[in-house]
N, C-alpha and C positions, 0 to 999 in steps of 0.2 A: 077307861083311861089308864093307861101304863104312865105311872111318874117314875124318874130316875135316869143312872147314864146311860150308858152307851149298852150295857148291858139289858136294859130296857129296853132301847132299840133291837138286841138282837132278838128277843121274845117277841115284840110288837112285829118285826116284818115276817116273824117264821106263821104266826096267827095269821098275817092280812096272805101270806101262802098259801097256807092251808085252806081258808075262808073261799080263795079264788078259787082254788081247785074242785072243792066244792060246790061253788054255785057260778058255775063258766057263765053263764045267759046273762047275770045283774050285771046293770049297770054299776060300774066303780066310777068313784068322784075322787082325787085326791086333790087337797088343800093344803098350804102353810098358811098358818095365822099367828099373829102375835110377834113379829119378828123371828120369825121362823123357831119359836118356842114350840110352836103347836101342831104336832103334823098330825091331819085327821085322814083318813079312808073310810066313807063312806057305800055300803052297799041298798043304792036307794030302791028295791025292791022289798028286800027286808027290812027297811028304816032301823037299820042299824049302821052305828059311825062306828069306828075304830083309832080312838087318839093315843099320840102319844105327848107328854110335855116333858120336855126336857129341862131335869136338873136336879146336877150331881151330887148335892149334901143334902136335898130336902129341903132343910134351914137355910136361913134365906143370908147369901151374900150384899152388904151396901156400899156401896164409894161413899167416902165421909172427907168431909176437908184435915187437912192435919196425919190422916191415914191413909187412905188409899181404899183399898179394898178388905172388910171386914166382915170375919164371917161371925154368923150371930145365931150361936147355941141354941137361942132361946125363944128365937124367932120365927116363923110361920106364915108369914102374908099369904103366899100362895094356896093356902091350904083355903082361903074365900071362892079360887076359880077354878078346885077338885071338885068340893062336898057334894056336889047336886048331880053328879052322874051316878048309876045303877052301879057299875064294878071299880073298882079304884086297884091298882094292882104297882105296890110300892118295892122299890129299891133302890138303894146305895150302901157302896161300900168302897170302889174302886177306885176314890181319888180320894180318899182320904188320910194315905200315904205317901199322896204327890209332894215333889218339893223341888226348888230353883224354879225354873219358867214353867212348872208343868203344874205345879201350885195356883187356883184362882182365887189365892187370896192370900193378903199382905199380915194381918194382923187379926185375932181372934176374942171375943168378947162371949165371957162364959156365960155374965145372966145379967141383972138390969141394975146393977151397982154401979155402971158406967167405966169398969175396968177392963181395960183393954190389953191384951197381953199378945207378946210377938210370937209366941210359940208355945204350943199345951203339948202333952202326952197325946198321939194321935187317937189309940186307943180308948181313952178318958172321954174325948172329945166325941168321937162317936159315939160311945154309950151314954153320952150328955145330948146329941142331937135326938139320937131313937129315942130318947124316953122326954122329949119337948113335941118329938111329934106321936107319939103313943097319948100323951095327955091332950094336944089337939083332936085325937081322932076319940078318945072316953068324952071331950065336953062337945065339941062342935060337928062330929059328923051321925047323924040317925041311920042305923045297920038295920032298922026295922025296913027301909028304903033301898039303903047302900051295901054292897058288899062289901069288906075290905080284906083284901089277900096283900101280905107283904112276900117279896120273890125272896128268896135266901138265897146266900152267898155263893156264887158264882169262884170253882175254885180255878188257879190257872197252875201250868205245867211247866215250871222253869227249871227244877231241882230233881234231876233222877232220881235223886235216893229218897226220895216221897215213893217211889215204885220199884224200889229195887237194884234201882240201874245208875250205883254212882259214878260221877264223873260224866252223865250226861246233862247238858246245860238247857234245854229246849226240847220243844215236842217236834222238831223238825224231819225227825226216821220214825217217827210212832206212827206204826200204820194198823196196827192190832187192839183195841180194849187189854186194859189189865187185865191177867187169869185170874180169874178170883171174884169173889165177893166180898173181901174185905180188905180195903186197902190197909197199904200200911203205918202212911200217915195219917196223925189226929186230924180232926177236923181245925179248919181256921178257926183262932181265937173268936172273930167276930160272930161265927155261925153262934156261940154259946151265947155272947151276948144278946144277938137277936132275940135266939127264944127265952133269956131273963127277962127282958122288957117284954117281949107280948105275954109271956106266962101271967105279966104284973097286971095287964091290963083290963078293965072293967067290961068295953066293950069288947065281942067278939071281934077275935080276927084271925085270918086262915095263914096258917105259914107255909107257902109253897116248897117244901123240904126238899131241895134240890141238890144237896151238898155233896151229899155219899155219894149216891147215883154221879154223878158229875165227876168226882176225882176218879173214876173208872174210866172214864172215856180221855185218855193222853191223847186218843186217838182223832180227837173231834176237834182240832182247831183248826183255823186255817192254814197257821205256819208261814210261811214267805210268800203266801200264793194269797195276797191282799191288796190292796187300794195303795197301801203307805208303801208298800216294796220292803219292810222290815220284818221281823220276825215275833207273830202272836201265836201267842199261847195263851191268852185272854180271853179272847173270844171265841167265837162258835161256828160251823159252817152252818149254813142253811142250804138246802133243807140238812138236817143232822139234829142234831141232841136238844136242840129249843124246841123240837117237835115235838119230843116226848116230855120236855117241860109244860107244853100247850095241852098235851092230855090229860097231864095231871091238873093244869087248871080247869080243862071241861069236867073232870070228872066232879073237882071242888063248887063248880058252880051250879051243877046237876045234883049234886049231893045233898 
């Protein structure tokens, strides 16, 4: 099971790709369940499923009277209808800089003091959500059973001069990979935090180290050639660079 955004999704469909390609003959089953939380692909020859659940903070969002929509730090429901599958394969990070209507959520509650506040350091926030769900996965999930791989941060391509090329706004003319092996911007603040909290954590868990490798590739988004008719630099073509995300998780599972 792949939990997380939309970024999860682009891992989850380049896998059930690859998976096809592989095994042409199986039977495939696709599913939504849950109110289209749950999207599964199963290949019933190998009784193997392929889910993905969708959702963007981890920590769990509630509609409250008096507020609205509250996200809650501290919180974890969902992590009852993860535990009991074999691989679990976590991410977020990408909307946790959203703000005006791109925001899914109104007001935020750090821990169980019943305080409720309009607005945290987004920053703060996230590294208060990772380490609520770091300590659900040390008491409630068994790795003697479950795998747990968190995806790392997913960099995007807005700012030339992260590559050398000021004064470009977009990956929209990158048709080349950076020359080089070492980009020139640091990596996202979050990628650090990441690996702070799994460093901290008791159980094992695998971090899909996807960061470096990724800001090499300006060349791998889709750009104006998408569903929305705007311009990403976000996400990822498929078949392209989730592929070679997907190898590095075969390898992590075989390993």
């Amino acid at each position: 099971m792949f939990i997380g955004d939309s970024l999860s999704l682009n891992l989850w469909q380049s896998l059930i790709c690859m998976l096809h390609a592989a095994a042409l003959d199986s039977t495939v089953i696709r599913q939504e369940l849950n109110n289209n939380t749950i999207s599964v692909v199963t290949f019933q020859e190998y009784e193997v499923s392929v889910m993905l659940f969708h959702s963007l903070y981890l920590v769990d969002v509630d509609e409250e009277e008096n507020y609205g929509r509250v996200l809650k730090l501290n919180s974890i429901r969902d992590g009852n209808q993860w535990k009991k599958f074999d691989v679990l394969v976590f991410n977020t990070w990408l909307w946790w800089y959203r703000r005006g209507i791109k925001q899914q959520w109104d007001y935020v509650q750090v821990n169980d003091d019943g305080k409720i506040l309009k607005d945290i350091d987004r920053m703060a926030a996230f590294q208060t959500a990772l380490t609520t769900w770091a300590n659900w996965v040390d008491s409630d999930v068994d790795t003697n059973k479950t795998k747990v791989i968190f995806q790392g941060i997913s960099p995007s391509h807005y700012n030339g001069a992260d590559w050398n090329e000021p004064g470009v706004t977009n990956c929209s003319k990158e048709t080349i990979p950076f020359n080089g092996s070492v980009y020139p911007a640091d990596l996202p603040q979050a990628a650090y935090v990441v690996k702070e909290v799994i460093s901290g954590m008791k159980k094992p868990v695998h971090l899909l180290d996807i960061t470096g490798l990724s800001q090499l590739r300006k060349d791998a988004h889709p750009s104006s050639y998408n569903g929305f008719k705007g311009m990403d630099c976000t996400h990822w073509c498929v078949a392209g660079l989730p592929d070679t995300w997907n190898e590095l998780l075969y390898a992590a599972l075989i390993g």
